[in-house]
TIMI-2910 file (N, C-alpha, C, CB; in pm, 1 decimal, decimal comma, always signed):
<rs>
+----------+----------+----------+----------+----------+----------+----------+----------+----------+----------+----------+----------+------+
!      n_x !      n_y !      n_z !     ca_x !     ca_y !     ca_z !      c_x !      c_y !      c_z !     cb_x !     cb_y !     cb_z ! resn !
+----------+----------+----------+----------+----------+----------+----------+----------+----------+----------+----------+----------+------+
!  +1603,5 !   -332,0 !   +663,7 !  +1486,6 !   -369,7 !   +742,8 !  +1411,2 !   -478,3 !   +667,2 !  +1394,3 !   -246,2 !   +771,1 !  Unk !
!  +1336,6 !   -547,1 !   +726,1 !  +1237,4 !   -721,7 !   +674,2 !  +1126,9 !   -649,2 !   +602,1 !  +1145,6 !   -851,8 !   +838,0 !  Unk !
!  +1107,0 !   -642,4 !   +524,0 !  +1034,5 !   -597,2 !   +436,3 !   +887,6 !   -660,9 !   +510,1 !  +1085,9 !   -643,4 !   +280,9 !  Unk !
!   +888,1 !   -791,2 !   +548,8 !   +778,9 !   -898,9 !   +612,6 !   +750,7 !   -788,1 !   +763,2 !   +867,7 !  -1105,3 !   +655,7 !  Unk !
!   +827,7 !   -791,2 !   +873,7 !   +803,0 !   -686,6 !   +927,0 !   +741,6 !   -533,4 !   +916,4 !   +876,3 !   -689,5 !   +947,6 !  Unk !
!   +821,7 !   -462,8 !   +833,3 !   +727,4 !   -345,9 !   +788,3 !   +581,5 !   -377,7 !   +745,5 !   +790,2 !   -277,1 !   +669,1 !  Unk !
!   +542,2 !   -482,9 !   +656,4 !   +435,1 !   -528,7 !   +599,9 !   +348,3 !   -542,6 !   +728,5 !   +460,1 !   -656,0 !   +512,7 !  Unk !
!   +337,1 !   -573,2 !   +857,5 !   +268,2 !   -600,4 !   +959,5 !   +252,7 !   -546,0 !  +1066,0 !   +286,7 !   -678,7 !   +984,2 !  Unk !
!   +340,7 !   -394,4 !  +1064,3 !   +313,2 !   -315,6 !  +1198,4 !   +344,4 !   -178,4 !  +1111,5 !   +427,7 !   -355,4 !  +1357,9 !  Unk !
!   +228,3 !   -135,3 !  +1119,4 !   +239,5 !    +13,1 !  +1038,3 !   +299,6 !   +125,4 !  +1111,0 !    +97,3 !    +69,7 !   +997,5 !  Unk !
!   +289,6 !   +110,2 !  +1254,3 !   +415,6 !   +231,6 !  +1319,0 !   +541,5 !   +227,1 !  +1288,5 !   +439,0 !   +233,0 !  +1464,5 !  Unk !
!   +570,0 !    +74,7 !  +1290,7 !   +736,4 !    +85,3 !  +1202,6 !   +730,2 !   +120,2 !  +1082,1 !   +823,8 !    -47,5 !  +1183,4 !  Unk !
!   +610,9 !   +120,4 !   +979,2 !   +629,0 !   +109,5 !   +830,7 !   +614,6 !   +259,7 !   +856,3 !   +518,6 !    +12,4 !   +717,6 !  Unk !
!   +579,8 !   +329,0 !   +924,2 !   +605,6 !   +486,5 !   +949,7 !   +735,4 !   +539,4 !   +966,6 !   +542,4 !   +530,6 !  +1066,2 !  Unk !
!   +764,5 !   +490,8 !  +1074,8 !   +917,7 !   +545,4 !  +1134,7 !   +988,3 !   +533,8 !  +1020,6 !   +998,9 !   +456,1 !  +1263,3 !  Unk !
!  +1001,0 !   +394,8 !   +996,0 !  +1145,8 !   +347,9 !   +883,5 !  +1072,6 !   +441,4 !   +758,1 !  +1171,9 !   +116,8 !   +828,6 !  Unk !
!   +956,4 !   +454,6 !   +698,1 !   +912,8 !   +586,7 !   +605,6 !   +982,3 !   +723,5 !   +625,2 !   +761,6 !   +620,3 !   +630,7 !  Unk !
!   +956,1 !   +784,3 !   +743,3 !  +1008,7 !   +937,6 !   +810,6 !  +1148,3 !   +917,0 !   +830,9 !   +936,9 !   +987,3 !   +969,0 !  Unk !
!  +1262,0 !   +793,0 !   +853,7 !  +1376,8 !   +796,6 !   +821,2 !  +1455,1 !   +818,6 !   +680,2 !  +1398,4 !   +707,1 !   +866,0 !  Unk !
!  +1380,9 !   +749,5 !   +609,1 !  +1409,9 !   +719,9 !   +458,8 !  +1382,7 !   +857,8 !   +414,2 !  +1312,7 !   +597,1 !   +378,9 !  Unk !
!  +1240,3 !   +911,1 !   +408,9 !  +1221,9 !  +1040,7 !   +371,4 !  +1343,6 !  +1151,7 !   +459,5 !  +1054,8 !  +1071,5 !   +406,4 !  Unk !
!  +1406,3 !  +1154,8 !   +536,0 !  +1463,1 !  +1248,1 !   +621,1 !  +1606,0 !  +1221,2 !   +538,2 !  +1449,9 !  +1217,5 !   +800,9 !  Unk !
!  +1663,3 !  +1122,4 !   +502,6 !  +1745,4 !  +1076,9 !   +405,2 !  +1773,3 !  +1160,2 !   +281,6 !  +1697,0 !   +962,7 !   +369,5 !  Unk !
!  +1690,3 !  +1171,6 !   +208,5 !  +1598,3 !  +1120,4 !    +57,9 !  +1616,5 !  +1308,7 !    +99,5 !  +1383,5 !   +983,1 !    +45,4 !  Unk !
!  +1573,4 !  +1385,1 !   +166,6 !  +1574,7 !  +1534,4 !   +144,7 !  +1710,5 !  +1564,4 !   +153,0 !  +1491,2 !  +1620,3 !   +245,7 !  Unk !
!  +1791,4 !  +1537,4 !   +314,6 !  +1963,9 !  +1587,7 !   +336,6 !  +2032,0 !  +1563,5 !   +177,9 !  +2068,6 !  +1461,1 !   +479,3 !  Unk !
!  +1975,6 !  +1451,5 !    +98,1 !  +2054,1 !  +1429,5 !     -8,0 !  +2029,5 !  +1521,3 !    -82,9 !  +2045,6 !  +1318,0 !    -66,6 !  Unk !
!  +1925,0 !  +1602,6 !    -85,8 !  +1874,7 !  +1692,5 !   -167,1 !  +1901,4 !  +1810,6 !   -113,7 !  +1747,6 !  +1676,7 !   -193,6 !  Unk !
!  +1997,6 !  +1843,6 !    -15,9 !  +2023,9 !  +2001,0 !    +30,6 !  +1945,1 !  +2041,4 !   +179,5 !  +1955,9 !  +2112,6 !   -102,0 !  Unk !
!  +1868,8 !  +1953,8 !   +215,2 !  +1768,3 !  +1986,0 !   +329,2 !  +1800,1 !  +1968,7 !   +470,3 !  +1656,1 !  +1909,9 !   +313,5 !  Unk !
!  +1816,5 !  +2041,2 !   +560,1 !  +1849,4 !  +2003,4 !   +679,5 !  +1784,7 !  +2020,9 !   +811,9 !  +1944,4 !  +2042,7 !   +686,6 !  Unk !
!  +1814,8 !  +1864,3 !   +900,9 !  +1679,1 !  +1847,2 !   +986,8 !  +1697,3 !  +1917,0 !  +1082,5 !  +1636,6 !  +1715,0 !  +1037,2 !  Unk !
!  +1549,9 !  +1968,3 !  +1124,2 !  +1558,7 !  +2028,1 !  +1247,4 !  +1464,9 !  +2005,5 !  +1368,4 !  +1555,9 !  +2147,8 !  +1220,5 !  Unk !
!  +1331,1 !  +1922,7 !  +1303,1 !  +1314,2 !  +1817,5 !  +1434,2 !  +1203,9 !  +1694,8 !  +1320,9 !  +1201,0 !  +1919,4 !  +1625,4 !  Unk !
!  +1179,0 !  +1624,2 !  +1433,7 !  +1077,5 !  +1503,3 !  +1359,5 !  +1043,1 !  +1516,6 !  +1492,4 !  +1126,3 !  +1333,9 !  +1277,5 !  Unk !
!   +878,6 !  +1445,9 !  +1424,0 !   +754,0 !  +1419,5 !  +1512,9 !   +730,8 !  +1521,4 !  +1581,4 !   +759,1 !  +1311,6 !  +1603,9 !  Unk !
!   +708,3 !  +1657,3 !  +1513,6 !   +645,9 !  +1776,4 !  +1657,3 !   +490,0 !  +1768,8 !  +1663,1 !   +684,4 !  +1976,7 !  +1624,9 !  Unk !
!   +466,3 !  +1749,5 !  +1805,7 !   +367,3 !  +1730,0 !  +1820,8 !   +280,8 !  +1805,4 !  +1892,9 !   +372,6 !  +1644,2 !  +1843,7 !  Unk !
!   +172,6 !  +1865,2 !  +1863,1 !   +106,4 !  +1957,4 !  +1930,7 !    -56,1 !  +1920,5 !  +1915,9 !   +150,0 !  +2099,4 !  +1875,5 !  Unk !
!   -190,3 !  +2009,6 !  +2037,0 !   -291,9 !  +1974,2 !  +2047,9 !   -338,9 !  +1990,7 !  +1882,7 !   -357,3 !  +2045,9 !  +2162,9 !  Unk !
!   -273,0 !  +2082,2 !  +1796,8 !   -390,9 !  +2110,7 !  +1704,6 !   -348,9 !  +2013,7 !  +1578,3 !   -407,4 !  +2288,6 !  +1660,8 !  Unk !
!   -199,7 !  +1908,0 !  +1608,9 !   -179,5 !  +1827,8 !  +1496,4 !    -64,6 !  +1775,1 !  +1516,2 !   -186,4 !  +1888,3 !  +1374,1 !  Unk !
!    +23,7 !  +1700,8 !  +1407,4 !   +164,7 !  +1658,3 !  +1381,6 !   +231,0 !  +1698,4 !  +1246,3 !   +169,4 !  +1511,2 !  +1390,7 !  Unk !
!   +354,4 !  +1727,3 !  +1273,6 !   +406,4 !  +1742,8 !  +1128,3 !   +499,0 !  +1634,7 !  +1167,7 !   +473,9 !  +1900,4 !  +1065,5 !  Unk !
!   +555,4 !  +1543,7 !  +1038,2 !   +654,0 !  +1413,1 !  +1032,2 !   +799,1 !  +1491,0 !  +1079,2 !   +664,6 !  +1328,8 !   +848,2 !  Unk !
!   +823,5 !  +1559,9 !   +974,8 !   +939,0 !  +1652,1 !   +961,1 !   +946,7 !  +1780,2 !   +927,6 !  +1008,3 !  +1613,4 !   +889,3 !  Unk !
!  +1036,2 !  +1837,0 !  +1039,7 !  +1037,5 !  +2023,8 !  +1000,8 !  +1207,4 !  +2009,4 !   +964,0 !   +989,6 !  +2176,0 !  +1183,7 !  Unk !
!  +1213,6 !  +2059,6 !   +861,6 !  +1333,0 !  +2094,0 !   +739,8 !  +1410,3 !  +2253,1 !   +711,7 !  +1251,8 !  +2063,0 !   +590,6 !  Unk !
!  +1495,3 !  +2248,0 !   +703,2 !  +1533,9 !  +2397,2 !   +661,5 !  +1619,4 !  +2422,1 !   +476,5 !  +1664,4 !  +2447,7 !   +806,7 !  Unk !
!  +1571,7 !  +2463,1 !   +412,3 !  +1624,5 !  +2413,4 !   +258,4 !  +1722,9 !  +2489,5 !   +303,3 !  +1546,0 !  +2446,0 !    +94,7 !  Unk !
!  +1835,7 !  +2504,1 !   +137,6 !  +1960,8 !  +2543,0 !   +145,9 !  +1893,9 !  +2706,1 !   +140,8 !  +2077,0 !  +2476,4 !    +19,3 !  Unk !
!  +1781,4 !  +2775,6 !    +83,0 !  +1758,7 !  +2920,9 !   +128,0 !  +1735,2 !  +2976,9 !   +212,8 !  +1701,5 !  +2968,1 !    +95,2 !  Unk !
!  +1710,2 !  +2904,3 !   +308,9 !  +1680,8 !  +2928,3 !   +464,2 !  +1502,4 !  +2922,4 !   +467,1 !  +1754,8 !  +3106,1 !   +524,8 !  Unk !
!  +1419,6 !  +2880,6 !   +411,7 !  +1294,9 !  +2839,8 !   +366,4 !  +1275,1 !  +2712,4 !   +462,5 !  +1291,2 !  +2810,4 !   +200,9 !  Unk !
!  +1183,6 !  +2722,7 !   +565,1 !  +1134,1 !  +2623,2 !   +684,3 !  +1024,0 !  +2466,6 !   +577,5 !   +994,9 !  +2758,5 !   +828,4 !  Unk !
!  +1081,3 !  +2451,9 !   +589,2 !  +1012,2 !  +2312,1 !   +531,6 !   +934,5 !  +2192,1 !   +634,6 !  +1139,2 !  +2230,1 !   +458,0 !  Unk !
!   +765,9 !  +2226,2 !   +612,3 !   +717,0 !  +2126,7 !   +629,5 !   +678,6 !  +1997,9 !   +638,2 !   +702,1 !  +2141,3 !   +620,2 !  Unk !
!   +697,4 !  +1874,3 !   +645,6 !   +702,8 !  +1776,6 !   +557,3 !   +637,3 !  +1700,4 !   +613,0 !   +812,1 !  +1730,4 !   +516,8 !  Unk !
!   +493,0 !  +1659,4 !   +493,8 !   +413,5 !  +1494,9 !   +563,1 !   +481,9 !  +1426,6 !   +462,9 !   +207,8 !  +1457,0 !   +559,5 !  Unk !
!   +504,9 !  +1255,6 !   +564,7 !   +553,1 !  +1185,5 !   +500,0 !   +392,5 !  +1027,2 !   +519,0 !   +734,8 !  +1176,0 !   +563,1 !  Unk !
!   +453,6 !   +980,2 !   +365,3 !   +309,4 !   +909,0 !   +355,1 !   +384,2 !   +763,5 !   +271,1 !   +160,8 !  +1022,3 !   +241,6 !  Unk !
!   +356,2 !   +677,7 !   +371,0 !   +478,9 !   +564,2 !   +325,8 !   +402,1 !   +463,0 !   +343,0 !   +628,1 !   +546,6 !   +414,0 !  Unk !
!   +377,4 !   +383,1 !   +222,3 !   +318,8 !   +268,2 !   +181,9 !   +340,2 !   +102,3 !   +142,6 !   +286,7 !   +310,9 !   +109,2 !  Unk !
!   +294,1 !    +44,7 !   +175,7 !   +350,4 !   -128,5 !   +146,6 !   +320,2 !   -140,2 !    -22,1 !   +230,4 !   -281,1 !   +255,7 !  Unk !
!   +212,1 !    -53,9 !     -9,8 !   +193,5 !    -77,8 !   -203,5 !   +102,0 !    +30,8 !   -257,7 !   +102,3 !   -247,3 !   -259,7 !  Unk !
!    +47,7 !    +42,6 !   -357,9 !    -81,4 !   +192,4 !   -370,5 !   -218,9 !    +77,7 !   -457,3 !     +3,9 !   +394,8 !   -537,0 !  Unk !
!   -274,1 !    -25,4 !   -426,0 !   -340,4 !   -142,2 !   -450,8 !   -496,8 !    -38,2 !   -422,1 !   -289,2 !   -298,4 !   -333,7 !  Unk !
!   -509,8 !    +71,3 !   -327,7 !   -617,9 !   +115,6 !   -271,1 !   -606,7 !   +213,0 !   -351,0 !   -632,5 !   +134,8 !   -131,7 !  Unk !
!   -482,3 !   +302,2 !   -403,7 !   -486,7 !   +414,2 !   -488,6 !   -382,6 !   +473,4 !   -390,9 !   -638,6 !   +494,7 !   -520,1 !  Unk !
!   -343,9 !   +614,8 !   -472,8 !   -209,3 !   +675,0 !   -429,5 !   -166,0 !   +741,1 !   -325,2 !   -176,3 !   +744,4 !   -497,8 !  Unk !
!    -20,7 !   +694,3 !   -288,4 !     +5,8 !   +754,9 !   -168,6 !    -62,4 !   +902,1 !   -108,5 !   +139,2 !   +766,8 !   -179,9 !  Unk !
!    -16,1 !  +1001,4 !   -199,2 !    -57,3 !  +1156,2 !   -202,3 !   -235,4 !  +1191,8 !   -109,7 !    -68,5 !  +1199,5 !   -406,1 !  Unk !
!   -321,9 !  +1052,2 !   -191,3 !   -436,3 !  +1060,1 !   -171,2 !   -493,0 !  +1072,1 !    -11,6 !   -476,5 !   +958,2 !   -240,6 !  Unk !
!   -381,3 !  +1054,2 !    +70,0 !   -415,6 !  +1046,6 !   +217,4 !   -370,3 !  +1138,5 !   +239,8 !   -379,6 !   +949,2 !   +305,5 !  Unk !
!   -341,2 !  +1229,6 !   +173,9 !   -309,3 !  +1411,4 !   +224,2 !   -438,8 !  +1460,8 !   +204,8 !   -186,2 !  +1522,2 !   +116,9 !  Unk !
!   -505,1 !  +1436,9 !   +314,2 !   -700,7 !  +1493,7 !   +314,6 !   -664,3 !  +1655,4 !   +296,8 !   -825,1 !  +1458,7 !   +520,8 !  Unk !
!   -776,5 !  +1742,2 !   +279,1 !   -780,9 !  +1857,2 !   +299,3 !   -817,2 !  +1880,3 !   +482,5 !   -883,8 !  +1909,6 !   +188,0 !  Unk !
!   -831,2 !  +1770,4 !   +546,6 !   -832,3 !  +1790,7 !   +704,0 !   -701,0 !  +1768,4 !   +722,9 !   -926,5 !  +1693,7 !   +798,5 !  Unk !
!   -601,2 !  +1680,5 !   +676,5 !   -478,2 !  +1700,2 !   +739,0 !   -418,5 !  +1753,8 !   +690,7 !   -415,6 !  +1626,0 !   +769,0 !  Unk !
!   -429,0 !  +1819,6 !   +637,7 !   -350,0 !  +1954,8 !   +564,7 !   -362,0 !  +2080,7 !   +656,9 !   -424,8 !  +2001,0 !   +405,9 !  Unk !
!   -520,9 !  +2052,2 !   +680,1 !   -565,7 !  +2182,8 !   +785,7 !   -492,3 !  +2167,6 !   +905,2 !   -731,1 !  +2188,9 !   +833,0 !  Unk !
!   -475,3 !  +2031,4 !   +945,8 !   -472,2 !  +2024,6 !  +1114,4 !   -253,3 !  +2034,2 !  +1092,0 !   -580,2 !  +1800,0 !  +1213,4 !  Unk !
!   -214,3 !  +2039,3 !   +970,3 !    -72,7 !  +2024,5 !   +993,2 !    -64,0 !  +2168,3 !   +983,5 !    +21,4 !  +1929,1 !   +892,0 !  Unk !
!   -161,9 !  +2248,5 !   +876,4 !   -132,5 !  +2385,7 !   +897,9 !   -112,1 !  +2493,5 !  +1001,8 !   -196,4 !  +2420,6 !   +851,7 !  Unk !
!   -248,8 !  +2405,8 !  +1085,6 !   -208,0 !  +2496,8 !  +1224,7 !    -95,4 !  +2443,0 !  +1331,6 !   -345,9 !  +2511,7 !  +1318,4 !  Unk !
!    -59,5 !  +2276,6 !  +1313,9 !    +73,6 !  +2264,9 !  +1362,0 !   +167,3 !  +2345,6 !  +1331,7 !   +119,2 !  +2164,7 !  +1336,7 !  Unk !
!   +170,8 !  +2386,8 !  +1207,5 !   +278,2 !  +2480,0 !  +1175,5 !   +292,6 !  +2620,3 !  +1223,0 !   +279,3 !  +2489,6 !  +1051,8 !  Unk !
!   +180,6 !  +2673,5 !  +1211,8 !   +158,6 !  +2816,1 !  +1305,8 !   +225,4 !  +2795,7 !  +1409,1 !    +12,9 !  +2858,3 !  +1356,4 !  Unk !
!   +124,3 !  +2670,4 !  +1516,0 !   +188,3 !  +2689,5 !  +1655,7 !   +354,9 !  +2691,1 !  +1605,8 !   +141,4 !  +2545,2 !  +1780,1 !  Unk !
!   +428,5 !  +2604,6 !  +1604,0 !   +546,3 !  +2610,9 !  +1579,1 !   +622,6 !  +2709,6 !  +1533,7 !   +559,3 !  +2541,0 !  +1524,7 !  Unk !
!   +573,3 !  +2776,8 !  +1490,8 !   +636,2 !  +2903,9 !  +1390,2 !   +622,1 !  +3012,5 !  +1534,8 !   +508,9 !  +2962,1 !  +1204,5 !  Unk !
!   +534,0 !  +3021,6 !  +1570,5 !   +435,6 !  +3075,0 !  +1725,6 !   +540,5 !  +3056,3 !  +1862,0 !   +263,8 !  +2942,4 !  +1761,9 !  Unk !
!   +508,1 !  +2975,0 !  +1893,9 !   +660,3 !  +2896,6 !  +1965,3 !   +766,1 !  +2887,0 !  +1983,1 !   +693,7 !  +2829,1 !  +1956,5 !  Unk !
!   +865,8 !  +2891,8 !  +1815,0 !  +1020,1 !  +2901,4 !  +1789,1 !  +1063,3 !  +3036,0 !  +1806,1 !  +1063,1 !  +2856,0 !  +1646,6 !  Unk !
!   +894,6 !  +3163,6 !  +1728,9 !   +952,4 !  +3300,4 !  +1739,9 !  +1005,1 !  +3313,8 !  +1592,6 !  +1075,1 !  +3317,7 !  +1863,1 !  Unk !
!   +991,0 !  +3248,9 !  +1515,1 !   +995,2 !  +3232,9 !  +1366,7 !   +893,8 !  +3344,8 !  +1297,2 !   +949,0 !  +3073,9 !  +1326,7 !  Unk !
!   +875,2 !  +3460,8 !  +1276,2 !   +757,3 !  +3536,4 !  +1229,5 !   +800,2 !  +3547,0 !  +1021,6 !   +755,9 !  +3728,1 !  +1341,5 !  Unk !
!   +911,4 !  +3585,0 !  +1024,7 !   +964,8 !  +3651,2 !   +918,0 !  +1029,5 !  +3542,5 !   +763,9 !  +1087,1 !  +3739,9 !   +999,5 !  Unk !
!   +988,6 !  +3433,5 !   +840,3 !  +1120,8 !  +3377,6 !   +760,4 !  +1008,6 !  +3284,8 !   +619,1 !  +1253,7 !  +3234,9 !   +899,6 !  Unk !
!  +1029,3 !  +3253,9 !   +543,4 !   +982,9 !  +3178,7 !   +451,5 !   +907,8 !  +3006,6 !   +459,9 !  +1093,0 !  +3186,6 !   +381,1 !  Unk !
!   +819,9 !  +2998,6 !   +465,1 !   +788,7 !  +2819,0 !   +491,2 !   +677,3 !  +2782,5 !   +383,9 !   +713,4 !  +2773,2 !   +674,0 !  Unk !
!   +701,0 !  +2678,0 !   +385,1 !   +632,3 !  +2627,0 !   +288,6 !   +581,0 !  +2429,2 !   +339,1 !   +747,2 !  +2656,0 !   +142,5 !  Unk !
!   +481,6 !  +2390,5 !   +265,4 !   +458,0 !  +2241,4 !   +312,4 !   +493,8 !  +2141,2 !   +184,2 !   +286,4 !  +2218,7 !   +363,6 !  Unk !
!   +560,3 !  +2028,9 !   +218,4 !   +619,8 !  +1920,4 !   +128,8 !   +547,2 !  +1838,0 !   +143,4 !   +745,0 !  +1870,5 !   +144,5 !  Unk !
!   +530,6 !  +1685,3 !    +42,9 !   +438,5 !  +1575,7 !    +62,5 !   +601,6 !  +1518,8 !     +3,7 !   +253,9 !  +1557,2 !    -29,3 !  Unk !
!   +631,4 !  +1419,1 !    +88,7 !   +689,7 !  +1280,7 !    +91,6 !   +630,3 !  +1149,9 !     +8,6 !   +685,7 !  +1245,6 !   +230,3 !  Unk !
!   +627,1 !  +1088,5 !    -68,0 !   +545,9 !   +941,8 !    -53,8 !   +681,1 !   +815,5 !    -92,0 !   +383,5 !   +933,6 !   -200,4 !  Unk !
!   +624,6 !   +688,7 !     -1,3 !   +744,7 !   +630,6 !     -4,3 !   +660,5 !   +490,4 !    -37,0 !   +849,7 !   +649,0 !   +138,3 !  Unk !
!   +637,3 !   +400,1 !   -133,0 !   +609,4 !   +309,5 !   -188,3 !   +686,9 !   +196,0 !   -166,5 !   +599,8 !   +340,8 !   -291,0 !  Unk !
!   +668,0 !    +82,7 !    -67,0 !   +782,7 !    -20,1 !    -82,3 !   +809,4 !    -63,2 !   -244,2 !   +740,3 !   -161,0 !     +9,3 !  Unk !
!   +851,7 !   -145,0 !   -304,5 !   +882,9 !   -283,5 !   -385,5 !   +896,7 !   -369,5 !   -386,1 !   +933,1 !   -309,3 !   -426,6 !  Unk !
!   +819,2 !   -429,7 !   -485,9 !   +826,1 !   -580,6 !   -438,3 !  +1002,1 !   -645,6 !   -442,7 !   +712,9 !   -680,2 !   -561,2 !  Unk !
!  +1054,5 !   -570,3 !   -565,8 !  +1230,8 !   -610,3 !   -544,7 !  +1315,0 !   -457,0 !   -553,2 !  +1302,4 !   -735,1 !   -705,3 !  Unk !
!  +1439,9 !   -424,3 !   -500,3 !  +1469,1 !   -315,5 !   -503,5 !  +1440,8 !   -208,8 !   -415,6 !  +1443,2 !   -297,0 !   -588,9 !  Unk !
!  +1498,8 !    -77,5 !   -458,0 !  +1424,1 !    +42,0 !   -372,5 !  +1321,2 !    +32,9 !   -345,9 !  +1414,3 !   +154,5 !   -413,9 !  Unk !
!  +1248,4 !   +124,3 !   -272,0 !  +1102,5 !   +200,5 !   -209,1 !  +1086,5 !   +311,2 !   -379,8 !  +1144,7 !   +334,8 !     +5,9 !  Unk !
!  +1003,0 !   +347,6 !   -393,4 !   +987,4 !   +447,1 !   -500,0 !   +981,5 !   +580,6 !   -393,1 !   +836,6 !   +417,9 !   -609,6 !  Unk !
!  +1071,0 !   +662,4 !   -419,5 !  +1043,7 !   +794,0 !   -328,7 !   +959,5 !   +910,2 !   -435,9 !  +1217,4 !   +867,6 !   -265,1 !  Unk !
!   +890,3 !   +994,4 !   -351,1 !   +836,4 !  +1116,6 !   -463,0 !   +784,2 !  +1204,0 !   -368,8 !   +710,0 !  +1075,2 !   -587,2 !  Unk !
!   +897,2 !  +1325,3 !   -416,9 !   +891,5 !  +1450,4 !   -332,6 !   +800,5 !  +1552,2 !   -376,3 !  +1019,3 !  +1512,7 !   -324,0 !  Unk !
!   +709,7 !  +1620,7 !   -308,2 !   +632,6 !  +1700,8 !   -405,3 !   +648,1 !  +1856,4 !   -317,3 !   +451,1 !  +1631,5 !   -430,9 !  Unk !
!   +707,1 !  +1948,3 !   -381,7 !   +740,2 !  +2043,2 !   -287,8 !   +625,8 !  +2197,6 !   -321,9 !   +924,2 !  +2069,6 !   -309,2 !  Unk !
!   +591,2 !  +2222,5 !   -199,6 !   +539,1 !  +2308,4 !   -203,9 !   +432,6 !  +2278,9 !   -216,5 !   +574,2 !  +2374,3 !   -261,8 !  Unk !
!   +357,8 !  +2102,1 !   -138,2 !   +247,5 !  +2050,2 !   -230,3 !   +171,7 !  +2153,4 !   -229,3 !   +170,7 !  +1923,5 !   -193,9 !  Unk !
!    +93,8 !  +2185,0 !   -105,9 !    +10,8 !  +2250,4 !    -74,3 !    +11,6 !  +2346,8 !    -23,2 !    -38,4 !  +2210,5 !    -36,9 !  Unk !
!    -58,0 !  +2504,4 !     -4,1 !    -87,6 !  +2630,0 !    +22,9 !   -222,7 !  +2592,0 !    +78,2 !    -77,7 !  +2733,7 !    -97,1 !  Unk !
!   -174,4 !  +2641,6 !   +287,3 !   -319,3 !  +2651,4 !   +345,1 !   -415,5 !  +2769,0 !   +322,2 !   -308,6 !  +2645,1 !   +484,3 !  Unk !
+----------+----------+----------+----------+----------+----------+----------+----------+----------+----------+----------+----------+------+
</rs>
């Protein structure tokens, strides 16, 4: 992808983020089971299933640079809240009561040459 492009429309610098991150986990054992669920009380990027059978949350937070300060830093304690209760509903919904979940933070940093810097942080947060 044009690096110049991503730089100028931040819904793509999202998408192509939540691809890369959706990547960046399967390589790590993780397997998808939807992107973009969307509900009144929020969004989660990606819902994941690890290799223990552990439901994985995942905001993904994908940046042209961290010039303002760090990716992570836009994981408010409001969107944490509003992904938490995305997750309920969902859990609510699928019929999921029993099973293990937890929430991930993604951050995906372009470069100026080379990779994106990826950094997985698992389990960031407990609502």
């Amino acid at each position: 992808m044009d690096k110049h492009i991503l730089l100028t429309d931040k819904a793509q610098l999202g998408r192509w983020g939540e691809k890369h991150a959706e990547r960046f986990l399967k390589r790590k054992g993780l397997k998808p089971l939807t992107r973009n669920f969307l509900c009144k009380t929020g969004e989660i990027d990606l819902v994941m299933v690890d290799s223990d059978g552990t439901l994985v949350f995942v905001e993904v937070k994908t940046r042209a640079n961290e010039d303002f300060g760090p990716s992570e830093s836009a994981v408010t304690s409001t969107k944490r809240a509003r992904m938490a209760r995305a997750a309920r509903y969902f859990l609510a919904t699928h019929e999921i009561e029993e099973r293990p979940y937890r929430f991930d933070v993604v951050t995906i940093v372009l470069a100026e040459r080379g990779p994106a810097e990826v950094r997985h942080y698992q389990s960031a947060f407990v609502p």
